[in-house]
N, C-alpha and C positions, 0 to 999 in steps of 0.2 A: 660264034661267040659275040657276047653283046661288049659294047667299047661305051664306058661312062667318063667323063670328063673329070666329072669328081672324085671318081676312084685314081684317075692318072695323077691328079692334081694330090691328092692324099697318098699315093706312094712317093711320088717324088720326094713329099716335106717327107716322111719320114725317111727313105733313103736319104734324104739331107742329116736328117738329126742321126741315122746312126752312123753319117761318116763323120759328121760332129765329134761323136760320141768314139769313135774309132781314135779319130786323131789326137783327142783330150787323153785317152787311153794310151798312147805312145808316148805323149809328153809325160804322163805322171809315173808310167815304167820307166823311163831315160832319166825322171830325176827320183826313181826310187821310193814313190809312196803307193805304197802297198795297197791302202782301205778304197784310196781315190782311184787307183787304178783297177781295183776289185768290182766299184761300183759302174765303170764307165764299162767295164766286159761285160758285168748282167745285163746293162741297159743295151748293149750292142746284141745280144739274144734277144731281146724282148721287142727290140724296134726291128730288128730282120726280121725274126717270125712274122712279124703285119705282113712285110714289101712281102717276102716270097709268099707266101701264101696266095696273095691275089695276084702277083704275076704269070704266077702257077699257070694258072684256070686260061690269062689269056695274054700270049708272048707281047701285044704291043708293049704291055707294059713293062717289060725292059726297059724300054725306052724312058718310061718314068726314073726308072731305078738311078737307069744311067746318069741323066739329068741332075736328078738329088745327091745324085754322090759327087758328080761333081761341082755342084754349087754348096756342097758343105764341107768338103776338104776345102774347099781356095776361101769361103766366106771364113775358116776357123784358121786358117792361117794367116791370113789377111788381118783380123781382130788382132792376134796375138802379136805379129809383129809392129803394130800400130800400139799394143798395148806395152810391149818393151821400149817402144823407142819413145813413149811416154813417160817412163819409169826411168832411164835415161835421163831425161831431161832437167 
């Protein structure tokens, strides 16, 4: 199995953006909007389907996945509480 740096690098961002995408998805179910939480669920299919597809073919890439997920759960949680305690203020 061939190992490309730019395909590692391009699963990760996207397993980034669908935990993004996951996370934004829990907040707008918890406060109850329907269309916004509608839209965050397609986009969390459509940004998986990339990562697995090509980590498929060859298991390092896990490792990308892992990486993205978790630089985009703690980066959107990190914004958000920065963005209440600015709203706060």
């Amino acid at each position: 199995m061939e190992f490309s740096i730019v395909t590692f690098l391009l699963i990760m961002a996207a397993m980034a953006l669908a935990d993004v995408c996951w996370t934004l998805y829990f907040i707008d179910v918890e406060e109850r909007k329907a269309h916004p939480a509608a839209f965050w669920s397609a986009m969390i299919i459509l940004v998986t389907a990339f990562t697995v597809t090509n980590y498929v073919e060859n298991q390092i890439y896990i490792a990308a996945a892992f990486i993205g997920a978790y630089i985009g759960t703690f980066g959107t949680i990190t914004w958000k509480k920065k963005k209440e305690i600015k709203q706060d203020s």
